[in-house]
N, C-alpha and C positions, 0 to 999 in steps of 0.2 A: 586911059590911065590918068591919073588928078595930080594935077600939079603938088610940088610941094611948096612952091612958095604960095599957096595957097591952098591950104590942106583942110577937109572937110572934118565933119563933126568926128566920123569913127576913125580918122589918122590920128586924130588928138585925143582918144581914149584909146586906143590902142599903144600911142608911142608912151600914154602916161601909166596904163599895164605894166611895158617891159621895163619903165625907171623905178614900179614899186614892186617888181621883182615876180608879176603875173595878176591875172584879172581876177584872183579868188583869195590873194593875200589879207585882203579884210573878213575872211571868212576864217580863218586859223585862229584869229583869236579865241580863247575859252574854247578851243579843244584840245585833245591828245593826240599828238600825232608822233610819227617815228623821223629819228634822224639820224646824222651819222658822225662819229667823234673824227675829225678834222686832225686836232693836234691835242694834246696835256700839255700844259705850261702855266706856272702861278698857281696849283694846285687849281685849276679851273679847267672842266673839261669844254672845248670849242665843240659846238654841237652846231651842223648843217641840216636845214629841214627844208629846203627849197624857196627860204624864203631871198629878199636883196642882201639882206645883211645875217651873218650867221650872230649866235648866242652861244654865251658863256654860262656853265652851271659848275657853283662851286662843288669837288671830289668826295665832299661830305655825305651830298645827299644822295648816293651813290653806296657809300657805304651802310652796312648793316652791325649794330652792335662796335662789337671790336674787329668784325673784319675791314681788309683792306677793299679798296672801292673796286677792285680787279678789271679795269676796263683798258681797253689799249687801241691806238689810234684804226679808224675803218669799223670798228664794231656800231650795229645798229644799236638805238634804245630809244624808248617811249618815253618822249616828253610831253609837256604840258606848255603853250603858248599864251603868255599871259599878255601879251601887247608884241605885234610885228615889232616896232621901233622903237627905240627910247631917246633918250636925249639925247647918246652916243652913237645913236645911229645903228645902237645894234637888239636882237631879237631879245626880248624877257622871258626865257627861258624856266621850266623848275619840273625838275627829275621826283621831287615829294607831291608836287603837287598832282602829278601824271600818275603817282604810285595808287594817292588819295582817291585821285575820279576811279581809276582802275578797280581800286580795292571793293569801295561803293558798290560798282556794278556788279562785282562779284557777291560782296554782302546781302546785296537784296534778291539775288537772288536766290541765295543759300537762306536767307530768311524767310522768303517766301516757302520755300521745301522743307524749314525745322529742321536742317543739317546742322549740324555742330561748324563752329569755325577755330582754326588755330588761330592764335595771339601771346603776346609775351608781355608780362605785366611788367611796366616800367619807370614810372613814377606813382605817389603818394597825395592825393586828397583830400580835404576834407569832406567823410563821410564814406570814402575809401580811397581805389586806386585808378592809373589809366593803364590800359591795355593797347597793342598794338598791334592790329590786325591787318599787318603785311600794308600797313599804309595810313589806316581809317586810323583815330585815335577813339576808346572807347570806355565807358564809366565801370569799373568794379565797385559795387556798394558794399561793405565791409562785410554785410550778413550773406551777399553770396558767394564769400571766398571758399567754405568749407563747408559741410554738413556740421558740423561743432566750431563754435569760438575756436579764432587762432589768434594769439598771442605775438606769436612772431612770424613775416611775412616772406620776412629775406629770402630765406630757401625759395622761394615762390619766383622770385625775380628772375626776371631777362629769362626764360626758361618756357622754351616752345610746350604749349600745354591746348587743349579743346578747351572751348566753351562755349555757353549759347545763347544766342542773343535773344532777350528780353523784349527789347523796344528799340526803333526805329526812325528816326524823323533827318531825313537827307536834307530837306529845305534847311532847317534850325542845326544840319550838321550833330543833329544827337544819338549816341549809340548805346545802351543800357546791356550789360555781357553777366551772365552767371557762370561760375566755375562751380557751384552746388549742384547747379540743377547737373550736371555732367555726371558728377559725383554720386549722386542719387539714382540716376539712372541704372548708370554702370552697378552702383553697387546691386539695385535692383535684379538688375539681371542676372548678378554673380550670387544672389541671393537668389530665385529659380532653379539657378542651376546646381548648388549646393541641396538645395532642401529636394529636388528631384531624386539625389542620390542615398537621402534619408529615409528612415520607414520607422513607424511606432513598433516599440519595444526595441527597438535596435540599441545597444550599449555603445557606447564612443565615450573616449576622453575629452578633457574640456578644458579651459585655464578659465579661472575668476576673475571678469573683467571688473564686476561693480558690485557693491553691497548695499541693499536698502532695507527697510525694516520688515517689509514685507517677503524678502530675497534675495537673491544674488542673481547676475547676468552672466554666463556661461559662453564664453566664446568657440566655437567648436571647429572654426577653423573656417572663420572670415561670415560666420553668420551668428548670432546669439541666439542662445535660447533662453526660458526664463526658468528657473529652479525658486519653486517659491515652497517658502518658511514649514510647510506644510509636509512637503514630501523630502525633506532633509533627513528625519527619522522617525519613527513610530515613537520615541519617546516626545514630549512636551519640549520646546526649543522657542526661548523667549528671546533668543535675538538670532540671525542667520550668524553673526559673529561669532557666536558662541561652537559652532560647528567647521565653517570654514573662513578663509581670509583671501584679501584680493592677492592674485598669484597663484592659489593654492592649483595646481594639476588635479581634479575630478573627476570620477567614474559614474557617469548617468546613466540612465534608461531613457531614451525619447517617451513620453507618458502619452503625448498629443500633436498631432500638425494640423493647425488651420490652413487649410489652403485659400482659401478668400485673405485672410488676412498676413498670413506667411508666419504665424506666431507658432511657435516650438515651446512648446512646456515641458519641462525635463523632471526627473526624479530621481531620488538617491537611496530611500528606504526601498522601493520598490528591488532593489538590489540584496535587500536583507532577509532572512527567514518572517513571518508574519506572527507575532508573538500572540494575537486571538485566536489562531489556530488551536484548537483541543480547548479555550479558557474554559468550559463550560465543566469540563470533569477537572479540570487542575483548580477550579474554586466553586466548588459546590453552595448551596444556600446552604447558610446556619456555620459556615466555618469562619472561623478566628485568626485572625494575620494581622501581623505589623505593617504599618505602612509609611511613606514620606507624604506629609499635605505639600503640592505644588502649588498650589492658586485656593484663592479664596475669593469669592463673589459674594451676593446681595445674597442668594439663594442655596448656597454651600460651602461644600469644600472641595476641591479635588486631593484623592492621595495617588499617590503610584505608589501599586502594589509590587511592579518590577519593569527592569525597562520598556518603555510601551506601550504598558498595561495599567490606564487610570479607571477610579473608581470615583464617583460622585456619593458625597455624603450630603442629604439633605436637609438645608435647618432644621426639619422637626423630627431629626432622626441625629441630631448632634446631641441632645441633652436632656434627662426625664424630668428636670428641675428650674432650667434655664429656659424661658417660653419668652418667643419675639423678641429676640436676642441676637446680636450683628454675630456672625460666624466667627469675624474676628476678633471679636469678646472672648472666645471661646477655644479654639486654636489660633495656633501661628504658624506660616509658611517657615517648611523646612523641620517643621518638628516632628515626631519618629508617633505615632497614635496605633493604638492597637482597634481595629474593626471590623464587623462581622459581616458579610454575606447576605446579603436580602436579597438579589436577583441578579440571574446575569440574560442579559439580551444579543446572543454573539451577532446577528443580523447586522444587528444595529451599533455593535462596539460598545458598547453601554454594561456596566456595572454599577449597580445602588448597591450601597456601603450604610451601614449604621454603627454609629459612635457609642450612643448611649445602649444598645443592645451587646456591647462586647462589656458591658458594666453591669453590676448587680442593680437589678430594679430598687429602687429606694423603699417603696412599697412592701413590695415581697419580705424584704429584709428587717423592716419596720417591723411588720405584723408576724417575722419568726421572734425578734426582741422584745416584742412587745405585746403578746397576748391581751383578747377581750378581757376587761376586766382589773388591768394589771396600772399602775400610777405612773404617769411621765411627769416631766417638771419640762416648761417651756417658757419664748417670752411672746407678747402678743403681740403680735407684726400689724394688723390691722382689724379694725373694728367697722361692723358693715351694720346695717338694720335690722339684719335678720341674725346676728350674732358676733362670735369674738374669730380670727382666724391667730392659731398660734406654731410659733417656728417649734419643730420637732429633731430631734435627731437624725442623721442622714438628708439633711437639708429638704425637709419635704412638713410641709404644712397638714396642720389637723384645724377642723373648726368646731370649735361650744358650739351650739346653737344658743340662743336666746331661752329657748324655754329647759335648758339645761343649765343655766350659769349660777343660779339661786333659787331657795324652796323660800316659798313664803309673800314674792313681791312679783308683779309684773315685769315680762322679759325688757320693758324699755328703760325701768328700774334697777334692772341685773345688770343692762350694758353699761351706765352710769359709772357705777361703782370700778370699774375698770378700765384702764390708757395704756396707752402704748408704748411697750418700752418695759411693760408691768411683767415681773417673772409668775408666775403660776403655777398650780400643780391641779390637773385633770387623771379620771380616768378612762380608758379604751374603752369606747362601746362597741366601733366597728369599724372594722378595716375590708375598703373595696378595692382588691390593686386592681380589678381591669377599669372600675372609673375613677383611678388616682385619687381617691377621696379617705380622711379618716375621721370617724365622730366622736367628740370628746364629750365628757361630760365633769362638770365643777363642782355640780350640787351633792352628785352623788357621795363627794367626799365629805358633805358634812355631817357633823355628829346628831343624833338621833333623827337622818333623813329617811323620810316611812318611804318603806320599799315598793315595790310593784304589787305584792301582794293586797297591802294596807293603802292602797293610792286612794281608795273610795269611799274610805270610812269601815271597808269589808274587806275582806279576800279577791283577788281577782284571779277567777279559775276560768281554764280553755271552756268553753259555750257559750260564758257570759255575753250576756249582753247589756250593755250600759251606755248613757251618752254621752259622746263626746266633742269638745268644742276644735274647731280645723283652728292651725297655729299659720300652718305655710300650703300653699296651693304648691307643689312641682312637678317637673311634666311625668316622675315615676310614682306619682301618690300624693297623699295629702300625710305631713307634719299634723299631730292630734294630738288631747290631753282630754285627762278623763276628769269632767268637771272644772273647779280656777287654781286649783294645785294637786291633783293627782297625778297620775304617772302618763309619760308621754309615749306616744307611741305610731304606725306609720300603719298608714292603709296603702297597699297594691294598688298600682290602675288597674290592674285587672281584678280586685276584689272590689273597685264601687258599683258594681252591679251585674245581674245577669246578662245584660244585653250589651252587646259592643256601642251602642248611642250611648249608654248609660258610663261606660268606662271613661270617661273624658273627663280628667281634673279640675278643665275651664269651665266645666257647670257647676263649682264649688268655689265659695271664697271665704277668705281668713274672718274666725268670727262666729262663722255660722255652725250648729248642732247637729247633731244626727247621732241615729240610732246602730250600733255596730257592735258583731260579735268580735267576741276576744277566741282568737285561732291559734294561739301555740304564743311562744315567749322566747327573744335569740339570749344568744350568748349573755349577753349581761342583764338578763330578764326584762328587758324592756318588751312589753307586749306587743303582740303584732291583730290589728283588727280586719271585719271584715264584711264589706254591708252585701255583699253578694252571699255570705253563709248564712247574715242571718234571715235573708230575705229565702233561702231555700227553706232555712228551719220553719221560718213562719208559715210556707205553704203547705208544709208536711204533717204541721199541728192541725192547721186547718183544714186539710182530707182528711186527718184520725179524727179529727172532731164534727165535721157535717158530712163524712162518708155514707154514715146511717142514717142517711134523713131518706123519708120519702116523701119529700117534699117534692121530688122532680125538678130542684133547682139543676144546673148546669154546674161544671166545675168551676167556671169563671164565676158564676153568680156566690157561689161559694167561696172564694177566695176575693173575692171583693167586700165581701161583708165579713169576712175574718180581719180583713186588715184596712178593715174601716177605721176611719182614722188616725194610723200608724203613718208617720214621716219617714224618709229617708235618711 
């Protein structure tokens, strides 16, 4: 046995063990360990942990919220040893800081598994809030308080709620918590389970949660669906407002469920009788009805003929007089139009409407007022090169021609004489209502102007044939005059020749002569010619005339020497 007045190396770390209260006393520091509450007094709980000297923790950190710290002398608890000794000799203690490590290890491991943690959000930020996770202190950023902006947070306080953590960093003490993504979840899932118990065509009530222009959002009872602008009613609906309002209580049809996307599109006409059912006998082609125009575009008009049944009226079916003219020149939204019937497409929901067909043709009605023949009085709207164009009754244009305007002078002569703005009096030589055209003539009103008959210096009877100078090349004939002032008159495309090559206006131009029978004479005797009769008559002369040969020519031989040097 070793003396003690002379005690070896391990008497003297042994005796200096039991005066610092054991040989692992410096190993407690910076950990957690359990102790045991001694006494309460000074609002300070005396907390033993085996160490020389016991520690004081003040009752505070002990308590939770507004509760009382509830602890009574002999009860275990988990402290935190932040120095055996202090200046006083006694242990530094902290009940938060034990709570902190504790919380931690719990934290990361609930974050490693994406477990939800509870926490109570208890102070304010900039940029948001802090949360308290049973110890951890942790960041709420403003945008993940709520699925929607919140305004006011209060209600949210001190109030045990999930959330999840974000981001992590124990070194730097940082903890990043959403209370959204919770919220998203949950609703998620509560959205699953609501639309599992939906099915298309299914009818349910609804309240209006939101209105946009395109719709309204349908709350159905903790999931939305969308009611868009569209399926509100078969009639035309320019704002969802105009139908329903946020609040209102509504009767849907489910129209559609996306399952990939969890989107619910709802319907309200679908609810209605389908007013194209039967349209097709209830507005036959060629009937006449009132209607209301709703909309008006670049391209027409819309009318409703009755609730949710539109018809498109097409600009060139708005007006017989009115050409490349804005619709809205022409009507206005909301005005009452009477119109006819052109087609109906039930397939396709489509009705063509025509404006100017529920209206007397201006034409038609012209040429009952105004027979071939008969004297208008007009003013002359516009003057072109090839003649005068003048305003008519019924708001419909007649043109002079040039080679009708004066007897005696050249048609560029005749145009001179006449401006715009000038009243005149013509008369009717011909009225076309299916190519909207009417032909006037000016000269014929003048005194002693030689008629069709006397144009040549002779009679002009149906066989003749005489030559005439082309005035106008157009694609239905050539514009003609017999001689530099006789009477004017129109060759057929299909009278300038036998042969369809031969029929083409383009191989003729303004100017040039040719040889043509006179074939009959219209309404106002203007003669009508024609080089394909007389080119038959000339072959028929020419067989009565070298029929009898017995020369043994050919027919062609024979008909090329008849009409040896004859022009067309």
């Amino acid at each position: 046995m070793a003396s003690t007045a002379n005690p070896t190396r391990d008497d003297f770390e042994a005796l200096l063990n039991e005066q610092l209260g054991g040989a692992d006393d410096g190993g407690f520091e910076g950990r957690v360990v359990k102790g045991t509450v001694t006494s309460i007094e000074g609002g300070h709980a005396v907390i033993d942990v085996g160490l020389k000297s016991e520690g004081r923790i003040d009752l505070k950190e002990f308590a939770r919220g507004e509760d009382s710290h509830g602890l009574s002398v002999g009860d275990e608890v988990e402290v935190y040893v932040d120095r055996v000794e202090n200046a006083d000799g006694e242990a530094m203690l902290s009940r938060d800081r034990a709570r902190r490590e504790a919380a931690w290890d719990k934290l990361e491991n609930e974050f490693g598994e994406g477990k939800r943690v509870e926490g109570r959000i208890f102070g304010r930020v900039k940029g948001g809030f802090t949360v308290d996770l049973d110890g951890a202190v942790a960041f709420l950023p403003g945008s993940q308080v709520d699925i929607r902006p919140v305004r006011d947070v209060t209600p949210l306080m001190e109030i045990p709620q999930p959330f999840q953590i974000l981001k992590m960093d124990r070194r730097r003490g940082n903890i990043v918590v959403s209370r959204r993504a919770v919220l998203e979840e949950t609703r998620a899932e509560q959205r699953s389970e609501l639309i599992d118990k939906l099915a298309e065509g299914q009818v349910i009530d609804g309240v209006v949660k939101n209105i946009t222009d395109y719709g309204a959002f349908v709350d159905l009872g903790g999931i939305d669906g969308l009611l868009h602008v569209t399926d509100m009613s078969y009639k035309r609906v320019n704002h969802p407002s105009e139908v329903i309002a946020i609040g209102d209580t509504v009767t849907v049809q489910i129209v559609r469920i996306n399952g990939e996307t969890q989107r619910i599109s709802l319907g309200m006409k679908q609810l209605e009788s389908d007013p194209w059912d039967g349209v097709a006998a209830k507005y036959p082609v060629g009937m006449k009805l009132s209607g209301t125009v709703t909309n008006i575009t670049e391209y027409g008009a819309f009318v409703e003929l009755e609730a949710g049944i539109e018809g498109l009226v097409h600009v060139s079916e708005m007006s017989w007089t009115k050409k490349n003219v804005h619709p809205g020149k022409i009507v206005s939204t909301s005005q009452e139009v009477e119109v006819m019937v052109l087609e109906v497409d039930s397939d396709k929901r489509r009705i063509s409407l025509g404006l100017k067909q529920a209206q007397g043709n201006p034409w038609e009605e012209f040429a009952d007022k105004h027979p071939v023949g008969s004297t208008v009085t007009g003013e002359v709207k516009n003057a072109t090169e090839f003649g005068l164009f003048i305003g008519l009754d019924g708001d419909v244009d007649g043109m002079v021609h040039m080679s009708d305007i004066a007897w005696g002078i050249s048609g560029e002569d005749a145009l001179a004489l006449h401006r715009k703005g000038e009243e005149v009096q013509a008369v009717v030589l011909d009225v076309d209502t299916d190519k909207e055209r009417i032909s006037l003539g000016m000269k014929q009103l003048e005194k002693g102007a030689p008629s069709a008959e006397g144009a040549t210096g002779g009679s002009l009877k149906r066989n003749d044939v005489v030559t005439v100078n082309v005035l106008e090349v157009r694609d239905g004939g050539l514009e003609v005059q017999v001689g530099e002032d006789g009477a004017t008159g129109f060759i057929k495309r299909s009278d300038l020749g036998r042969d369809r090559d031969e029929q083409r206006p383009d191989r003729f131009q303004a100017g040039q002569k040719i040889d043509a029978m006179v074939i009959g004479f219209d309404r106002s005797k203007k003669p009508n010619f024609s080089i394909k009769a007389r080119q038959i008559s000339e072959e028929k002369q020419a067989v009565e005339q070298y029929g009898s040969s017995d020369s043994g020519a050919s027919l062609g031989d024979i008909l090329g020497e008849a009409l040896k040097g004859k022009g067309e």
